[in-house]
C-alpha positions in Angstrom: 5.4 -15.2 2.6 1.8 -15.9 2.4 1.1 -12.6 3.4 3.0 -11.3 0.7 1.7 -13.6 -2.2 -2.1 -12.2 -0.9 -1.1 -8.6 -1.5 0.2 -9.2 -4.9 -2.8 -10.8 -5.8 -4.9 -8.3 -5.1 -2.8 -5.8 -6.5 -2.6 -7.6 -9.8 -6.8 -7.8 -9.3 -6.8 -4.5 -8.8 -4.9 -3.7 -11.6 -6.5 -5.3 -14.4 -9.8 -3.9 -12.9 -8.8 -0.1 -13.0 -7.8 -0.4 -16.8 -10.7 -2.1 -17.9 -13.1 0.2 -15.9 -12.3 3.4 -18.3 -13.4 1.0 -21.1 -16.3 1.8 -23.1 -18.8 -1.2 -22.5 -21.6 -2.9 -24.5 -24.0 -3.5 -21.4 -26.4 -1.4 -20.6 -26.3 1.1 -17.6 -28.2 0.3 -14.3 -28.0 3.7 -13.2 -30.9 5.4 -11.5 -32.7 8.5 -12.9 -31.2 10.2 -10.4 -27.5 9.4 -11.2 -26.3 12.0 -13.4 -22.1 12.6 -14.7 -21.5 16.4 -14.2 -21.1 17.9 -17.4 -17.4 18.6 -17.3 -14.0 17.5 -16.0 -11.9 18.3 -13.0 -8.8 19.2 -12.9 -6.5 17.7 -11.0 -3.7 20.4 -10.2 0.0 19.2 -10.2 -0.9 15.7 -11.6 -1.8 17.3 -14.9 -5.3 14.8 -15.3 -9.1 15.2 -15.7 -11.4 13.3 -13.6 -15.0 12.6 -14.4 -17.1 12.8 -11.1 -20.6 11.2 -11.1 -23.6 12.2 -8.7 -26.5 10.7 -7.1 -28.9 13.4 -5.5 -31.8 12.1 -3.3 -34.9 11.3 -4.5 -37.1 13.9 -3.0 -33.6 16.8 -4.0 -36.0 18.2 -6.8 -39.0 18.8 -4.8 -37.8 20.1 -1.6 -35.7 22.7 -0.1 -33.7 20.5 2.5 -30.2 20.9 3.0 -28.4 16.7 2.5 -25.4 15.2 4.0 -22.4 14.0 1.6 -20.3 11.0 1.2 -17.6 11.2 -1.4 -16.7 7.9 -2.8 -13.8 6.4 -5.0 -13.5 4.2 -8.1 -16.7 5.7 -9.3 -16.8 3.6 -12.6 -18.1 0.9 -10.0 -20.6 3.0 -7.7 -23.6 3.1 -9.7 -23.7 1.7 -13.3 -23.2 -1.7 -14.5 -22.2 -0.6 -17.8 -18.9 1.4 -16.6 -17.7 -1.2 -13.8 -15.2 -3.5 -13.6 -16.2 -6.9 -12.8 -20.1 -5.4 -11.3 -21.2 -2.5 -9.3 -22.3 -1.7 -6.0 -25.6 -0.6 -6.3 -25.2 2.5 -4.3 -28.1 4.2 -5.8 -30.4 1.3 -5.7 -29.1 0.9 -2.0 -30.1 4.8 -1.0 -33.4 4.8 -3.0 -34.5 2.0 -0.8 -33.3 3.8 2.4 -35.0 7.1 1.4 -38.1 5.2 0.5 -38.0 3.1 4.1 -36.6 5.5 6.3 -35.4 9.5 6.7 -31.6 8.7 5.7 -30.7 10.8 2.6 -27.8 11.5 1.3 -25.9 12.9 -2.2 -23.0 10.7 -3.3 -20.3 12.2 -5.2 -18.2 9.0 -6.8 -14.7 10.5 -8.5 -13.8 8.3 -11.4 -10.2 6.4 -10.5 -7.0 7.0 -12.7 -7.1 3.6 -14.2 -3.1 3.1 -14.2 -2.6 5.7 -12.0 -5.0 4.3 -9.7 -2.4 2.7 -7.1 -0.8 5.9 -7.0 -3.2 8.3 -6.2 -4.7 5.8 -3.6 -1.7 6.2 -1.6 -0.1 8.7 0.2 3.4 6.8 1.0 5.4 5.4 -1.7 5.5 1.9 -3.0 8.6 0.4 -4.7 6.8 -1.4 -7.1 4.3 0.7 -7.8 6.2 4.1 -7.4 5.5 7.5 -6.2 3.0 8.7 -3.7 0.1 11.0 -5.1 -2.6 10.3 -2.6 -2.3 14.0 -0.8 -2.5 15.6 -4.1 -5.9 13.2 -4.8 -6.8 13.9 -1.2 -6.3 17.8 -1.9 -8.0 18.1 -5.0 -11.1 16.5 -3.7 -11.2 18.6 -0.2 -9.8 22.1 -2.1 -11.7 21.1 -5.9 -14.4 18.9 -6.0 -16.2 19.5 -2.5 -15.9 23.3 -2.6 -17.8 22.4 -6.2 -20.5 20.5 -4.9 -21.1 22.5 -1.8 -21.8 25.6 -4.4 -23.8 24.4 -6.5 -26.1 21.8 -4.6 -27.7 21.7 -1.5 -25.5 20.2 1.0 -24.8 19.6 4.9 -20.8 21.3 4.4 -19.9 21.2 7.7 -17.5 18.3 9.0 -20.1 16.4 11.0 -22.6 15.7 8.1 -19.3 15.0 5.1 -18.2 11.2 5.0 -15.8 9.0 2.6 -15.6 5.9 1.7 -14.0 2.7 -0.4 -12.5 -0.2 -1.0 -9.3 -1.9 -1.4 -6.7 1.2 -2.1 -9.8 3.1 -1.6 -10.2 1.7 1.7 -6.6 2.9 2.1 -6.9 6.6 1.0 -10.0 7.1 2.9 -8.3 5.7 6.2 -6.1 8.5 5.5 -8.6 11.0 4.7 -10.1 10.4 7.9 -6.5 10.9 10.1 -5.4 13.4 7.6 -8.5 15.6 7.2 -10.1 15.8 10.5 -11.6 18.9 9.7 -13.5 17.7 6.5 -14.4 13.9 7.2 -16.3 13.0 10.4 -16.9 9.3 8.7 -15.1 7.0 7.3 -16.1 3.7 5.5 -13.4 1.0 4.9 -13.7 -1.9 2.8 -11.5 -4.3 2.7 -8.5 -1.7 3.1 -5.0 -2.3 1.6 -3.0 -1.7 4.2 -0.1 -4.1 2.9 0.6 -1.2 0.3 2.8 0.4 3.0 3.8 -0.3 6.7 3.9 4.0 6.3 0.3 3.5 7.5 0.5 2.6 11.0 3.1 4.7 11.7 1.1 7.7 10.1 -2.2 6.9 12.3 -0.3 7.2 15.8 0.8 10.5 14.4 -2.3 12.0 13.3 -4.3 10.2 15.3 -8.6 10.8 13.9 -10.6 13.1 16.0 -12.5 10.9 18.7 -16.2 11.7 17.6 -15.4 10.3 13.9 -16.6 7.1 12.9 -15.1 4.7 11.5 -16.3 1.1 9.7 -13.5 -1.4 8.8 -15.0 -4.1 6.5 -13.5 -7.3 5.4 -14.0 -10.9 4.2 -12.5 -13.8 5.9 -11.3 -15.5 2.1 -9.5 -12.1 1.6 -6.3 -13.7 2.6 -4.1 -13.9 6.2 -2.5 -10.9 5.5 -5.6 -9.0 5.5 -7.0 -10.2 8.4 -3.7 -9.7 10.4 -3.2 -6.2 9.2 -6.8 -5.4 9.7 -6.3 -7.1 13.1 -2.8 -4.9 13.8 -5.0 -1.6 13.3 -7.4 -2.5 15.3 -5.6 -3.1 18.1 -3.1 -0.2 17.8 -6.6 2.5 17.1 -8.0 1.1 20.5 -4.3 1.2 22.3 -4.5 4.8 21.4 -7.7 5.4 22.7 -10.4 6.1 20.0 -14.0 5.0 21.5 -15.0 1.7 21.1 -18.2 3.1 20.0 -17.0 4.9 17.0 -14.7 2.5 15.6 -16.6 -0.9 14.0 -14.5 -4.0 12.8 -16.3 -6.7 10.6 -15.2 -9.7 9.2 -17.7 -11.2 6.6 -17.5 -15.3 6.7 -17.2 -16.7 3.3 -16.6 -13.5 1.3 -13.7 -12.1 -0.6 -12.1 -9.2 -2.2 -15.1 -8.4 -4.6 -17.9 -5.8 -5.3 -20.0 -8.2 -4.3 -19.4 -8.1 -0.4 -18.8 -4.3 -0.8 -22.2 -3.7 -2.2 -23.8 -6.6 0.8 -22.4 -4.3 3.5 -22.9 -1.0 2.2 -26.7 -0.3 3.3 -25.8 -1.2 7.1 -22.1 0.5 7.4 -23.7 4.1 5.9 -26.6 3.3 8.3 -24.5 3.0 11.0 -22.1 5.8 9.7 -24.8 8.0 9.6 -26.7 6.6 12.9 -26.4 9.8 14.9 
């Protein structure tokens, strides 16, 4: 039961967040000179909706000729501006401007925009009763066979599957646990955040399946004030992902004391899981 009341809390949190992030907002942005919204929408084919995608580039991409890694990254209202997020963003462009400046880790970030009430569907590839229908392959799809083939044309990027990573939080740690069983051949990391695997039981069942190549990486974060039912479910996958064999060394499970289900842990953990995505 309490494992039941927790999911429906977050989901009604996660709700009211993805309507009010398409809002138009008085605050000012936070975004870095080298955030920028591509000019146009995407298409996303068989769903009939446009997607704005937003994009950091490094901050040496003007003045070199180097060749960067990618992660692609949901609910990108909240990645890099204030002024477009929900209830605060995660700083991911402050977070890699500090990294560049302190180390060689560089990376673009392309953040898609979520569907606001179409959100919990296109996070999803299994089907919800009270939600509805499953569109997360056709989200999946239209960033593998749209948006990457895009970016990979028209900026300087690492393509290949061992420099492309994905990452989120909540139903976006969801969709990009099964990005990273699903697509094997795109996604070589995987960072998720406080994933809602209570959406569907489907989830389990669909990683001993399609189990994730052995070399990718993968960070499971989570806060221990997140409720029971995260920490057993986050608990159940871990167990069942090293029962089937994936290295110890490329699986990490964290469990933040004292944090919730809030950008604010996501953004804390974000520097050291894409340092220790990108470690190799």
């Amino acid at each position: 039961m309490m494992h039941k009341m927790c999911a429906l809390a977050m989901a009604l949190l996660v709700l009211i967040g993805c309507s009010d992030a398409n809002k138009d907002s008085s605050r000012a942005s936070t975004a870095s000179s080298n955030v920028s919204v591509l000019p146009f929408e995407f298409m996303l084919d068989g769903l009939d909706r446009q997607r704005t995608i937003r994009l950091y580039l490094p901050p040496d991409y003007a003045n070199s000729t180097q060749s960067y890694p990618v992660l692609y990254m949901h609910d990108g209202q909240n990645v890099f501006d204030d002024a477009t997020s929900y209830a605060g963003e995660w700083g991911v462009d402050e977070s890699l401007n500090q990294l560049a400046a302190n180390s060689s880790l560089r990376l673009i970030v392309v953040a898609i925009d979520n569907g606001g009430d179409y959100r919990m569907k296109e996070m999803s590839p299994w089907e919800n009763k009270r939600f509805g229908e499953a569109q997360g392959q056709q989200y999946m799809d239209f960033i593998v066979d749209v948006v990457k083939p895009y970016i990979d044309n028209n900026y300087r990027t690492e393509a290949d599957v061992k420099h492309t990573a994905i990452m989120g939080s909540s139903m976006g740690g969801l969709i990009s646990h099964y990005a990273i069983h699903a697509y094997p051949h795109v996604f070589s990391k995987a960072g998720i955040f406080s994933p809602s695997y209570w959406y569907s039981t489907q989830v389990f069942d669909y990683s001993k399946l399609h189990k994730a190549d052995l070399k990718a990486k993968l960070y499971v974060m989570y806060g221990d004030k997140e409720g029971d039912g995260m920490i057993a479910d986050t608990d159940r996958m871990q167990r069942q992902l090293t029962v089937q064999g994936h290295p110890q060394a490329n699986m990490l499970f964290k469990r933040v004391v004292g944090a919730e289900h809030n950008e604010k842990l996501w953004r804390s953990e974000f520097t050291e899981a894409i340092q220790w995505l990108f470690a190799d």
